[in-house]
TORDOVEX-240834 format. One record per residue: residue number from 0; x, y, z of N, C-alpha, C in turn. Coordinates in Angstrom, 3 decimals. Layout:
<tormar resi="NUM" n_east="X" n_north="Y" n_up="Z" ca_east="X" ca_north="Y" ca_up="Z" c_east="X" c_north="Y" c_up="Z"/>
...
***
This chain:
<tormar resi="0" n_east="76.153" n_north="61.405" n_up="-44.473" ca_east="76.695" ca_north="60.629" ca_up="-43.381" c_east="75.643" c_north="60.439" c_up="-42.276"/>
<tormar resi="1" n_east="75.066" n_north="61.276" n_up="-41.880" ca_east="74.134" ca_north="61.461" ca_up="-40.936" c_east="72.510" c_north="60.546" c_up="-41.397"/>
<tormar resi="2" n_east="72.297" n_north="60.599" n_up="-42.813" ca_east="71.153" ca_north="59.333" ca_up="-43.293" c_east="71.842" c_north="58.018" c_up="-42.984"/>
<tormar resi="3" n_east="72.986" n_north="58.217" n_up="-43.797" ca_east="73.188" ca_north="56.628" ca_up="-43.063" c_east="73.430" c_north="55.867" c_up="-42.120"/>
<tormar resi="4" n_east="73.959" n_north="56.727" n_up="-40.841" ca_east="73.858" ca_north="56.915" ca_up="-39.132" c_east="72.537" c_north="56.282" c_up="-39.054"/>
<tormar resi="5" n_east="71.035" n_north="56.991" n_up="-39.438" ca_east="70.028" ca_north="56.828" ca_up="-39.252" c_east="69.656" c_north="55.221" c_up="-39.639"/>
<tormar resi="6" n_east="69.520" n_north="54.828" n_up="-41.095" ca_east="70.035" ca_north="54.105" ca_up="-41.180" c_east="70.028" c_north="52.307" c_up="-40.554"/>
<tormar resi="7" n_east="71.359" n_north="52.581" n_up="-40.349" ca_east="72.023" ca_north="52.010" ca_up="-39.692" c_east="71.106" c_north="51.652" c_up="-38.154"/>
<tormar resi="8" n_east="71.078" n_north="52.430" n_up="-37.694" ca_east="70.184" ca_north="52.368" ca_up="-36.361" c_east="68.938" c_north="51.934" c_up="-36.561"/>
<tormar resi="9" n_east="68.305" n_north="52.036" n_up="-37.792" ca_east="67.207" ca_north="51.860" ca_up="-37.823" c_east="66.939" c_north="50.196" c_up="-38.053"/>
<tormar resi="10" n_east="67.713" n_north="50.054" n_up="-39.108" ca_east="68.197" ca_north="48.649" ca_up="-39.486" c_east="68.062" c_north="47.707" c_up="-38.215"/>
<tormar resi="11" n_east="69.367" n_north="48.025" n_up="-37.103" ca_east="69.277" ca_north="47.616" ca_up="-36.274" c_east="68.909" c_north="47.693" c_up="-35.114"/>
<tormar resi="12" n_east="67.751" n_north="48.269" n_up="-34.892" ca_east="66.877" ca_north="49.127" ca_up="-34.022" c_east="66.749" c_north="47.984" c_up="-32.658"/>
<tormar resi="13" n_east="66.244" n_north="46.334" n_up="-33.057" ca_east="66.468" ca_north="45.285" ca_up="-32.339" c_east="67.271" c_north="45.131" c_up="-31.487"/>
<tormar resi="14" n_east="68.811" n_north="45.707" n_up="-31.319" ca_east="69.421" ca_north="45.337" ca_up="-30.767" c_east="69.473" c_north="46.641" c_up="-29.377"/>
<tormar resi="15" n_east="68.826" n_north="47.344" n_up="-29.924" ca_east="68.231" ca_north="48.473" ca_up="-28.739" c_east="67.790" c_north="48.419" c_up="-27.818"/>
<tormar resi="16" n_east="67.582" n_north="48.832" n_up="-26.214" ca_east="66.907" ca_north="48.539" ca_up="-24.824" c_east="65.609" c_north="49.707" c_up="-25.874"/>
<tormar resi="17" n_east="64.450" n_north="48.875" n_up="-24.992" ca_east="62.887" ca_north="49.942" ca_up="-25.422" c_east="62.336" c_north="49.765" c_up="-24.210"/>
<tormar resi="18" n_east="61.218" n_north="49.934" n_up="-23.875" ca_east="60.027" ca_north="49.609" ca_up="-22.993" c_east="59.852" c_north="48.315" c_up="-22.621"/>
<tormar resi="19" n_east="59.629" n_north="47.450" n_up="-23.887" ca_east="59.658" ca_north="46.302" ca_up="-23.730" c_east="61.122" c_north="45.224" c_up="-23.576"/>
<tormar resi="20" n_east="61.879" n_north="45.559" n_up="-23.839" ca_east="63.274" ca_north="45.192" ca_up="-23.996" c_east="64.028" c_north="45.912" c_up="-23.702"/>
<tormar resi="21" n_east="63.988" n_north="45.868" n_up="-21.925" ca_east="65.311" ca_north="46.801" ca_up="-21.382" c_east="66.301" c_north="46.205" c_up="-21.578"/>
<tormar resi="22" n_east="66.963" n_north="45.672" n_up="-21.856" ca_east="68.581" ca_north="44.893" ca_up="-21.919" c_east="68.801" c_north="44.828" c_up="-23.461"/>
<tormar resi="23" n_east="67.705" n_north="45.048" n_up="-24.392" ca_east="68.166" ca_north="45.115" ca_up="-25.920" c_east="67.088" c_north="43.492" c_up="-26.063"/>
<tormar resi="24" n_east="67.666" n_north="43.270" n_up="-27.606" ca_east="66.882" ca_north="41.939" ca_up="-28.332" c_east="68.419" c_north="40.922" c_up="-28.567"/>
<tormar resi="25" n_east="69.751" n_north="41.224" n_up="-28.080" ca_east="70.041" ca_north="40.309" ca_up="-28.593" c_east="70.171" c_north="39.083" c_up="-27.720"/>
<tormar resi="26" n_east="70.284" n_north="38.053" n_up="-28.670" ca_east="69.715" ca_north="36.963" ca_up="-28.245" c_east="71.236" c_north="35.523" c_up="-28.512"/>
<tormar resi="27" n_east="71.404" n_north="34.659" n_up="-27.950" ca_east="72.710" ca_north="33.775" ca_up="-27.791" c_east="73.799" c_north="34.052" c_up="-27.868"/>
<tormar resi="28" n_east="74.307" n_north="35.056" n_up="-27.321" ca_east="75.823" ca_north="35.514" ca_up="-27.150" c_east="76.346" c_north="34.994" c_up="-25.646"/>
<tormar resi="29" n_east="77.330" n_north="34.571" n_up="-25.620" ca_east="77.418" ca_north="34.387" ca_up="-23.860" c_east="78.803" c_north="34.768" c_up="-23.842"/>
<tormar resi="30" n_east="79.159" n_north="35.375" n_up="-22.808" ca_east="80.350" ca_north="35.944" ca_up="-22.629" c_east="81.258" c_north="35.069" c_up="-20.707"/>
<tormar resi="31" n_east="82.288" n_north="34.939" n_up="-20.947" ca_east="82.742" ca_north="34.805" ca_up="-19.646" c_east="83.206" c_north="35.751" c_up="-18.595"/>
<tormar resi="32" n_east="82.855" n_north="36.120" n_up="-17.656" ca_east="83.440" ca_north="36.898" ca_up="-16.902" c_east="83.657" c_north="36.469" c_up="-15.720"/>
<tormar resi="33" n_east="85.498" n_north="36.855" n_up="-15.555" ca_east="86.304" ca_north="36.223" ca_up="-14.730" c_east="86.214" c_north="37.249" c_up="-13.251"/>
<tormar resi="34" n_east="85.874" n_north="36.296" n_up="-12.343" ca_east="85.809" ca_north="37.436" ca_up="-11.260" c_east="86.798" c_north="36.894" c_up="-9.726"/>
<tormar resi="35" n_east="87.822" n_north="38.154" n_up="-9.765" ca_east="88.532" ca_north="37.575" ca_up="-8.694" c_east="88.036" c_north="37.788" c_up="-7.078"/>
<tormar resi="36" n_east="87.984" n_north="36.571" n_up="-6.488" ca_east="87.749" ca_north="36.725" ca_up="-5.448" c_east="88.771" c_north="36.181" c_up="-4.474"/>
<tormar resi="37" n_east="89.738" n_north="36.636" n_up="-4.789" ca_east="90.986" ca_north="36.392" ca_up="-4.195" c_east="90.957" c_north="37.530" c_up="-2.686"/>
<tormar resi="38" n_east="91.605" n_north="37.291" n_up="-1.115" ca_east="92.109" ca_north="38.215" ca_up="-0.609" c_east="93.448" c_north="38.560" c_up="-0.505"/>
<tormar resi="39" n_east="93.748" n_north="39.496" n_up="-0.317" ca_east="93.332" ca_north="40.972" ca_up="-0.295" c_east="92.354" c_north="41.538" c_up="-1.122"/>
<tormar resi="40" n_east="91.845" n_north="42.038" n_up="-0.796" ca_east="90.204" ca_north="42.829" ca_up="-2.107" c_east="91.302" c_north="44.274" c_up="-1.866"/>
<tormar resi="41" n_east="90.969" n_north="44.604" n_up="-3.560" ca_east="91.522" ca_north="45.637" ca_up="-3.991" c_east="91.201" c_north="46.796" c_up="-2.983"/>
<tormar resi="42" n_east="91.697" n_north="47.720" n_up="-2.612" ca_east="91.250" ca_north="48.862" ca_up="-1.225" c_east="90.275" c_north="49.721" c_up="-2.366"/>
<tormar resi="43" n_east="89.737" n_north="49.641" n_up="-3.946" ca_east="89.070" ca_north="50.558" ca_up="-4.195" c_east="87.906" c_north="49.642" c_up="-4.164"/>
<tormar resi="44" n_east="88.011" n_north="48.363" n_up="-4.202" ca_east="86.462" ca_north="47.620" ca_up="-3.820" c_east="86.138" c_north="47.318" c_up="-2.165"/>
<tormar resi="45" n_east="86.987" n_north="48.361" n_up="-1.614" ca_east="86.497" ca_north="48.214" ca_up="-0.058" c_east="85.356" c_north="49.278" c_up="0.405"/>
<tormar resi="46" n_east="85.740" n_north="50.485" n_up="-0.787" ca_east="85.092" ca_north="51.616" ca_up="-0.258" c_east="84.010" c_north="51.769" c_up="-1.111"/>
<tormar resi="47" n_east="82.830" n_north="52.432" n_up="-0.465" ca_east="81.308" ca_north="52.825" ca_up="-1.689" c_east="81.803" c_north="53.620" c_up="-2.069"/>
<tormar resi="48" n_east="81.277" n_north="53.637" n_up="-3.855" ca_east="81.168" ca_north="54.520" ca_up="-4.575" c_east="80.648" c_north="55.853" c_up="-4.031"/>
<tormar resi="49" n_east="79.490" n_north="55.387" n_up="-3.616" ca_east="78.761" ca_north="56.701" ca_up="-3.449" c_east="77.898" c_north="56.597" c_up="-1.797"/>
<tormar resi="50" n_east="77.445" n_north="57.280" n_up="-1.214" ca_east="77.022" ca_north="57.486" ca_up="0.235" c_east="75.679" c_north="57.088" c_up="-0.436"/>
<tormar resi="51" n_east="74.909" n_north="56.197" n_up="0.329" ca_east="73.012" ca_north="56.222" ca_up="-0.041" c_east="72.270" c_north="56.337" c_up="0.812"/>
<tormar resi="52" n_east="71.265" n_north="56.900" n_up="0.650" ca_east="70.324" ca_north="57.302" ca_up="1.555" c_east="69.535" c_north="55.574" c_up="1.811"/>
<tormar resi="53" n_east="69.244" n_north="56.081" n_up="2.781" ca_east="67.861" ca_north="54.513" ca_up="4.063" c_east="67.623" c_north="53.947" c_up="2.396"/>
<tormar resi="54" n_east="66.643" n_north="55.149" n_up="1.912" ca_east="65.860" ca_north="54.691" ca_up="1.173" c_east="66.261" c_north="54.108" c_up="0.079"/>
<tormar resi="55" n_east="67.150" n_north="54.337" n_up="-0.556" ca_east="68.009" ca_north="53.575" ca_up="-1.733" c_east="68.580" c_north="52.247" c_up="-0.974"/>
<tormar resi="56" n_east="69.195" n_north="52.268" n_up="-0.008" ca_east="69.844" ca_north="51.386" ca_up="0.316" c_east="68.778" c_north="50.146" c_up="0.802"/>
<tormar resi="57" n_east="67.782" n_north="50.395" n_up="0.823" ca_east="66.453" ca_north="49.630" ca_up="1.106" c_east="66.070" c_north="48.814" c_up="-0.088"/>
<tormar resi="58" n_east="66.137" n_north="50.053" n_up="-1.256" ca_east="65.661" ca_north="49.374" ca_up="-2.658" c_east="66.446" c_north="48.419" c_up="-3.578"/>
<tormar resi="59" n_east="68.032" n_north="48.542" n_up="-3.044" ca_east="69.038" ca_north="48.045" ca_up="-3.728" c_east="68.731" c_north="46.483" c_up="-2.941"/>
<tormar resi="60" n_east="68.410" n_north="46.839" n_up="-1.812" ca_east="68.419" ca_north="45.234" ca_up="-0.827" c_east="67.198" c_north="44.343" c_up="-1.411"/>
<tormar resi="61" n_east="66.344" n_north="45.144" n_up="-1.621" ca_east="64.771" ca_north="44.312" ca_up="-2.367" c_east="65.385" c_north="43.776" c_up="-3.534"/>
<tormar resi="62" n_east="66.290" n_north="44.386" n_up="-4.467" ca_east="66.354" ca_north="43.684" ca_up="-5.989" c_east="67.493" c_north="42.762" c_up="-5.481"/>
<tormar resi="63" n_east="68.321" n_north="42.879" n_up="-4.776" ca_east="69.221" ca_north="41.973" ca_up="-4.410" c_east="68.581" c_north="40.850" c_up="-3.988"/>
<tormar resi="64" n_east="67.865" n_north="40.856" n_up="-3.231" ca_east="67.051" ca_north="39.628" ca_up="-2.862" c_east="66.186" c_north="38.948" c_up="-4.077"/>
<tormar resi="65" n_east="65.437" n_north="40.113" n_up="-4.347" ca_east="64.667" ca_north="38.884" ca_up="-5.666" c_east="65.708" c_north="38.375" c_up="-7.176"/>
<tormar resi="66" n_east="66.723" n_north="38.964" n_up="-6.918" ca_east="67.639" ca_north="38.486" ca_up="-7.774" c_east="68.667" c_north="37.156" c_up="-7.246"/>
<tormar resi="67" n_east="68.642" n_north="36.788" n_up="-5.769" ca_east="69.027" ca_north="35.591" ca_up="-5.332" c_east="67.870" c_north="34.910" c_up="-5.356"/>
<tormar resi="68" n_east="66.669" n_north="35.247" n_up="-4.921" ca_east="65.439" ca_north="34.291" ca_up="-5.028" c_east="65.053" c_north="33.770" c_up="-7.061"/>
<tormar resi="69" n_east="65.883" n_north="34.448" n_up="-7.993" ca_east="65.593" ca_north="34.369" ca_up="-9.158" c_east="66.868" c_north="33.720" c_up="-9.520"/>
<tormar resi="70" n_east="67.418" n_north="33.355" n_up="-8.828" ca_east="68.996" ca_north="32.342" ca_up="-9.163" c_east="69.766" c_north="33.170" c_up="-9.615"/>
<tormar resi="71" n_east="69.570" n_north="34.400" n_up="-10.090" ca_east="70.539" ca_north="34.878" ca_up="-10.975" c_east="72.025" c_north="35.721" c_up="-9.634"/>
<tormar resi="72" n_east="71.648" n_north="35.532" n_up="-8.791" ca_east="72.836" ca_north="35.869" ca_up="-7.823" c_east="72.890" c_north="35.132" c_up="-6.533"/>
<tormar resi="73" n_east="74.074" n_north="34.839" n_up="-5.854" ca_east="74.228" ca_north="34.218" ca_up="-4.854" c_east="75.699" c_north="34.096" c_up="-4.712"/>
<tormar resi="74" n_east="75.569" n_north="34.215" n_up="-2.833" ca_east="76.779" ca_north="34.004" ca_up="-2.317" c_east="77.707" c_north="33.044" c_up="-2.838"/>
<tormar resi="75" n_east="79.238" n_north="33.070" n_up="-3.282" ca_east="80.143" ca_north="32.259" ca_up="-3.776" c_east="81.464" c_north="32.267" c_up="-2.910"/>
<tormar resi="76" n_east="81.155" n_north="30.713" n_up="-1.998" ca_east="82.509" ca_north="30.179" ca_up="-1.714" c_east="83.962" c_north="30.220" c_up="-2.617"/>
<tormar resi="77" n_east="85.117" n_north="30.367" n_up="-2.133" ca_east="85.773" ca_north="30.617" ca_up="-2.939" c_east="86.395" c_north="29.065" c_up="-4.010"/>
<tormar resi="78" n_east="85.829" n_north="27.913" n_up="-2.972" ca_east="85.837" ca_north="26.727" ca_up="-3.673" c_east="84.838" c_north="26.252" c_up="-4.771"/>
<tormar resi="79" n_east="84.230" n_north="27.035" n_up="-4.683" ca_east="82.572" ca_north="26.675" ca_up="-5.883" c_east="82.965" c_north="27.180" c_up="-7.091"/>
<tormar resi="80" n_east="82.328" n_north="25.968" n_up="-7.723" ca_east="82.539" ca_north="26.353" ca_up="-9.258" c_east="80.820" c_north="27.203" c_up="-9.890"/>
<tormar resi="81" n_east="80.834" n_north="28.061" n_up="-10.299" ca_east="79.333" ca_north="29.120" ca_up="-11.030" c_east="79.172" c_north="28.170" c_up="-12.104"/>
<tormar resi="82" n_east="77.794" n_north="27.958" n_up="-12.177" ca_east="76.923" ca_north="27.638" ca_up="-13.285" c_east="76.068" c_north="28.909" c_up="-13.916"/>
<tormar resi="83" n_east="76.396" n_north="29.234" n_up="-14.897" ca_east="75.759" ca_north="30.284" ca_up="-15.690" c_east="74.252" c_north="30.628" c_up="-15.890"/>
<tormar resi="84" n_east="73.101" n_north="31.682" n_up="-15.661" ca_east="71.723" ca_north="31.520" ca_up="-15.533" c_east="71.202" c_north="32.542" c_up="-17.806"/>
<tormar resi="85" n_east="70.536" n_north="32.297" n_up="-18.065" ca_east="70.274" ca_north="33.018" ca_up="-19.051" c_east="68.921" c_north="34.121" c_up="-18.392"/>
<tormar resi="86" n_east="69.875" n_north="35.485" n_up="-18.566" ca_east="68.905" ca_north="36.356" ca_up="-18.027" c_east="67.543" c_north="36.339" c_up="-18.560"/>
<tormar resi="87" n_east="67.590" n_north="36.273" n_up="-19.740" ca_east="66.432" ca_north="36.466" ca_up="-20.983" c_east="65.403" c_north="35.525" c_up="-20.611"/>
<tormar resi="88" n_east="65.539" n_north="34.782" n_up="-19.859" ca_east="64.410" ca_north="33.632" ca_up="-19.111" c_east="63.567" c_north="34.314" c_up="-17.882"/>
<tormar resi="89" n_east="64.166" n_north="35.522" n_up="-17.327" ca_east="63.787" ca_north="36.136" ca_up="-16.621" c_east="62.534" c_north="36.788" c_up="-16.339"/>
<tormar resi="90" n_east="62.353" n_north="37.554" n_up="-17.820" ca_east="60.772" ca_north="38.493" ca_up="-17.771" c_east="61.476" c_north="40.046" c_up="-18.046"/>
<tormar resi="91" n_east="60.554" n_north="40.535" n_up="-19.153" ca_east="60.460" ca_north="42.114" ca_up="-18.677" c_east="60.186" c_north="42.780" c_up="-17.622"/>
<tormar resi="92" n_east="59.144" n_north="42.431" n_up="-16.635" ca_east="58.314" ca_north="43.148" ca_up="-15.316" c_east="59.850" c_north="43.305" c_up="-14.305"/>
<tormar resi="93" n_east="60.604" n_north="42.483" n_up="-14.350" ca_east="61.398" ca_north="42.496" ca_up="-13.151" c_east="62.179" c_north="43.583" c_up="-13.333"/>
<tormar resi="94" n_east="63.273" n_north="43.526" n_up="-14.770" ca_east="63.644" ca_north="44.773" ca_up="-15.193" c_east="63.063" c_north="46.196" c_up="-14.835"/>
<tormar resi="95" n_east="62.152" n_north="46.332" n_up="-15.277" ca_east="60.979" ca_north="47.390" ca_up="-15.679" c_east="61.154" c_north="48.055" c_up="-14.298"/>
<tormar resi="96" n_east="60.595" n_north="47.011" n_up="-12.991" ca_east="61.100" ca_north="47.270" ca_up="-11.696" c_east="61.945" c_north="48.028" c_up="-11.089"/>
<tormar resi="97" n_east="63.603" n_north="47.234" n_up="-11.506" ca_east="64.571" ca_north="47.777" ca_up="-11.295" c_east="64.601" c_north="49.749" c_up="-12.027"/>
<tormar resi="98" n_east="63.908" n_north="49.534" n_up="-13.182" ca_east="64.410" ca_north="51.035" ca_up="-13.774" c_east="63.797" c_north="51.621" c_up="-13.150"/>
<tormar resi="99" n_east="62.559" n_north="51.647" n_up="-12.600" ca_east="61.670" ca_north="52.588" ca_up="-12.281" c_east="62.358" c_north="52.876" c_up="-10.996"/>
<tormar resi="100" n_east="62.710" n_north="51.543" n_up="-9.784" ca_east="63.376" ca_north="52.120" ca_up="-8.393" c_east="64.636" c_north="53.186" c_up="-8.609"/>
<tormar resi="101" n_east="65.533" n_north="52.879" n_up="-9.729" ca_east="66.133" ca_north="53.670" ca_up="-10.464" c_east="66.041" c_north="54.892" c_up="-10.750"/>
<tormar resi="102" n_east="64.703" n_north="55.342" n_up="-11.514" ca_east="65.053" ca_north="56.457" ca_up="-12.074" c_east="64.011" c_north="57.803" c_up="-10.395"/>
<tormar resi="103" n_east="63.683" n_north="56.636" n_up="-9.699" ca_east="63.605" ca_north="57.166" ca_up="-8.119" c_east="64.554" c_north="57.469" c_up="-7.248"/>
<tormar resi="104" n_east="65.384" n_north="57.164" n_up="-6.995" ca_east="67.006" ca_north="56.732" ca_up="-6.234" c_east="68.165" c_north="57.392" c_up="-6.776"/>
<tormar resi="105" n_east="68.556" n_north="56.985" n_up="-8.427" ca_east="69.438" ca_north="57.442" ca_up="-8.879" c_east="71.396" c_north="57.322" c_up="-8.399"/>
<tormar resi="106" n_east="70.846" n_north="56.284" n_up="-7.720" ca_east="71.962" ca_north="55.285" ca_up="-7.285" c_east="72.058" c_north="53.510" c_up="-6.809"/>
<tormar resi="107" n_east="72.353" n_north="52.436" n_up="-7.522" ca_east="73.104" ca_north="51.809" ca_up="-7.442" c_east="74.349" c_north="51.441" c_up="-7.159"/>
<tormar resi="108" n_east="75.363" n_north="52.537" n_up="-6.990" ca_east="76.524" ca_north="52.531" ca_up="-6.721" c_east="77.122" c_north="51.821" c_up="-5.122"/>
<tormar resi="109" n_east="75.924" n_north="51.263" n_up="-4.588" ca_east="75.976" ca_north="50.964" ca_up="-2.922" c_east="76.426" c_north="49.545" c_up="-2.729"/>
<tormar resi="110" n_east="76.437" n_north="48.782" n_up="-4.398" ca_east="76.073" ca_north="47.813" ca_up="-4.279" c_east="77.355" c_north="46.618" c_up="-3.468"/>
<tormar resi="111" n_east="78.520" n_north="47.278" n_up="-3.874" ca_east="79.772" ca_north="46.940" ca_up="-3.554" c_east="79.861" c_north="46.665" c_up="-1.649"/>
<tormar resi="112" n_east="79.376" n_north="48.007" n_up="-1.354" ca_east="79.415" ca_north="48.158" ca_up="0.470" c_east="78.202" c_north="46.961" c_up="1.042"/>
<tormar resi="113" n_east="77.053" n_north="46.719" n_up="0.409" ca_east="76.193" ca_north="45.825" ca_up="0.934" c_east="76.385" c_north="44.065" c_up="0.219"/>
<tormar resi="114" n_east="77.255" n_north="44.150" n_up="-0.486" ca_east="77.593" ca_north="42.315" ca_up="-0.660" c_east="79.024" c_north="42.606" c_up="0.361"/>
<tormar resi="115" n_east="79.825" n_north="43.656" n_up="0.520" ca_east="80.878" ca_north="43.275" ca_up="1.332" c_east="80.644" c_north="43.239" c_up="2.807"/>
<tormar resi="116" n_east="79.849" n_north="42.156" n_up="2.888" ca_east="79.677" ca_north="41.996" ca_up="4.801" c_east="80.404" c_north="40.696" c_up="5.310"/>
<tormar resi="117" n_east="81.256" n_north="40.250" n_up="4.406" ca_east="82.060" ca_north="39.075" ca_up="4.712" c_east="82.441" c_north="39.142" c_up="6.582"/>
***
């Protein structure tokens, strides 16, 4: 059971995050995700996950920004219709970025308290 676990993984090793391919290899899947932005906001998306220090909360603001300067995020009126971006057009380096501020910080969880400045 355990060879063919191996296997199996090995087979599909592609579809794995690596060094070079943090998000994995796969490639034309697109998924919809419905996001309510209705008010009242739920009272558990009012509060942070987690408390962050200056310094995280500094680093979360840098990728937030180059991720609106990279189209892939931006403020949404509640009348606007989203046009979809394909991350994979993006680049490895930017990723790579994010993990490393990551595995410095060890929180993202802030992210909720700093888009809610409505």
């Amino acid at each position: 059971m355990r060879n063919e676990l191996i296997d199996v993984l090995y087979t599909y090793n592609n579809a794995f995050s690596s060094d070079n391919e943090p998000l994995g290899a796969i490639r034309g899947h697109e998924i919809d995700i419905t996001l309510n932005i209705d008010r009242p906001y739920p009272p558990v998306l009012k509060i942070p996950a987690y408390q962050a220090s200056p310094r995280a909360r500094e680093a979360l603001s840098k990728h937030i920004q180059e991720l609106i300067q990279l189209g892939v995020l931006r403020k949404v009126g509640h009348n606007e219709e989203i046009e979809g971006i394909n991350i994979t057009d993006i680049g490895t380096e930017f990723f790579e970025e994010v993990r490393e501020s990551y595995k410095k910080d060890k929180n993202f969880h802030i992210l909720t308290s700093l888009l809610d400045k409505d």
